[in-house]
C-alpha positions in Angstrom: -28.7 10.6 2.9 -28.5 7.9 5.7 -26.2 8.8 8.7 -23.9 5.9 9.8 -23.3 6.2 13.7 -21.5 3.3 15.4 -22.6 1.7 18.3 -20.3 3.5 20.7 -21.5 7.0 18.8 -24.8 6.8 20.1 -23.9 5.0 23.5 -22.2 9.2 24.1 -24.9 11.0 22.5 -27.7 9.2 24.6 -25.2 9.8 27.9 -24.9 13.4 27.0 -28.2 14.0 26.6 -28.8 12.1 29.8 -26.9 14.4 31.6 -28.4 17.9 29.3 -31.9 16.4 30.5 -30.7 16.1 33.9 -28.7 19.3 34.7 -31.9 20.8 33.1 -34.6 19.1 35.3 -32.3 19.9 38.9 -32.0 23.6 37.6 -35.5 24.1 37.5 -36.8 22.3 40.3 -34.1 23.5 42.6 -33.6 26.5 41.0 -31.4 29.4 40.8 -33.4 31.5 42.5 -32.2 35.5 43.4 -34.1 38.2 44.9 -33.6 42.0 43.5 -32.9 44.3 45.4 -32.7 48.0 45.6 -30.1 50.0 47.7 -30.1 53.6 48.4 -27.3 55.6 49.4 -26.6 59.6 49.9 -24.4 60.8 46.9 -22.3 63.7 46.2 -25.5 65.7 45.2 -28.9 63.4 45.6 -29.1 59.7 47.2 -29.7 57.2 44.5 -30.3 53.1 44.2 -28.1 50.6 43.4 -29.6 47.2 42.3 -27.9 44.1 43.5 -28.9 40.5 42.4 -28.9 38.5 46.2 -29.2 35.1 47.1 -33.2 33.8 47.6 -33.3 33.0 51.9 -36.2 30.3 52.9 -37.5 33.1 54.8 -38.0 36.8 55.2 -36.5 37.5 58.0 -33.2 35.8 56.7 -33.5 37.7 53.5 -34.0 41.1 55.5 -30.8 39.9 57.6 -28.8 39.6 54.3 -30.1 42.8 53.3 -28.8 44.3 56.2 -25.5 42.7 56.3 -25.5 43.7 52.2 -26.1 47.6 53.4 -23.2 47.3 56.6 -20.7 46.2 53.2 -21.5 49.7 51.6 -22.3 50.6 48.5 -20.2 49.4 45.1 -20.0 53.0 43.3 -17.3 55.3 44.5 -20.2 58.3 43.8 -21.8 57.2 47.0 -21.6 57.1 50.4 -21.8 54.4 53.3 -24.9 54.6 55.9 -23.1 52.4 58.2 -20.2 52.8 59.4 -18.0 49.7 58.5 -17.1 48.0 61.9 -20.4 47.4 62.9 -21.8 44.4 63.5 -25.3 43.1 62.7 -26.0 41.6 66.7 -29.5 40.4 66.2 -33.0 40.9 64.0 -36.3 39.8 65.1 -39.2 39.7 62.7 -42.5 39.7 64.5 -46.1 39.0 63.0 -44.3 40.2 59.6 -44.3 44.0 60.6 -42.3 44.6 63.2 -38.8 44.6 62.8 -36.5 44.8 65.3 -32.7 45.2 64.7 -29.6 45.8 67.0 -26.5 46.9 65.8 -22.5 47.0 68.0 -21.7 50.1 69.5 -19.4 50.3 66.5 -22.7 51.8 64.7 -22.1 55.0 66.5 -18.2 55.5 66.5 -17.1 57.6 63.9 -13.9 57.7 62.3 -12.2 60.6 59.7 -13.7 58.5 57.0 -17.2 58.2 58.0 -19.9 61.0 59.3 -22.9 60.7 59.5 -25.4 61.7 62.0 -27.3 58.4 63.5 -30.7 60.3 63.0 -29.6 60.5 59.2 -28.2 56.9 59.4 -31.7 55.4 60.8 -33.7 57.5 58.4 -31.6 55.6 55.5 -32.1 52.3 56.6 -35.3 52.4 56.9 -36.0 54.0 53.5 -34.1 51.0 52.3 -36.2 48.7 54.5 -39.9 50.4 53.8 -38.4 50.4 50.1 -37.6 46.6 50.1 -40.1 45.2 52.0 -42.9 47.2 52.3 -45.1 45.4 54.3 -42.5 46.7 57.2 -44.7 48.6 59.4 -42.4 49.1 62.4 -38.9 49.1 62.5 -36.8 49.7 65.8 -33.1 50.0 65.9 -31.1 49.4 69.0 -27.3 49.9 69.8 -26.5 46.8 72.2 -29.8 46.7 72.9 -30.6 51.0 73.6 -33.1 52.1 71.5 -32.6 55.2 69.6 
């Protein structure tokens, strides 16, 4: 059975398959790249995870940032709770000789509303479990409130 392709036939097959091999060779040498992440947040009953797919940063300290910003958003299920209360701001993070974290938060971080109680001893405890949990070469994490430790 011989196939009869014009000339104009396989001028389009050879530019589609220029551009398959080509969306194929940026994909994997740029890459999609996504980190996994885990985040934990107190429940009606027990505090469980939530996995989230994030964007890869160039470097750790800009993926803990997101990671941070990511917990400040709250969680997705309506079973769980926020750690932070939702006006905060994220004012600055300082990685130093990849274990020592150092974050500072707006006053906003301990100004409660009707919706949101939680004790800042209970709210540091969290993040940290989410840090230790995430990046567990973490070993010291400080958290400030424009700049006061707690």
């Amino acid at each position: 059975m011989k196939l009869n392709l014009g000339k104009s036939s396989i001028i389009l097959i050879s530019i589609i398959g220029f551009f398959l091999a080509l969306s194929l060779l940026i994909y994997f040498v740029f890459g999609n790249y996504s980190d996994r992440r885990v985040y934990f947040f107190p429940g009606r009953e027990v505090s469980s995870g939530e996995v989230r797919i994030v964007p890869h940063q160039r470097s750790t300290e800009d993926s803990i940032q997101l990671f941070v910003k990511e917990l400040i958003l709250g969680p997705y299920s309506i079973d769980h709770f926020r750690i932070i209360p939702p006006k905060t701001k994220l004012q600055s993070l300082l990685l130093r000789n990849k274990t020592k974290l150092y974050i500072d938060f707006s006053s906003d971080f301990i100004v409660f509303d009707d919706e949101f109680r939680m004790d800042p001893s209970e709210m540091t405890l969290y993040i940290k479990k989410n840090l230790n949990y995430n990046f567990p070469f973490l070993k010291e994490i400080s958290i400030s409130i424009d700049g006061q430790t707690l």
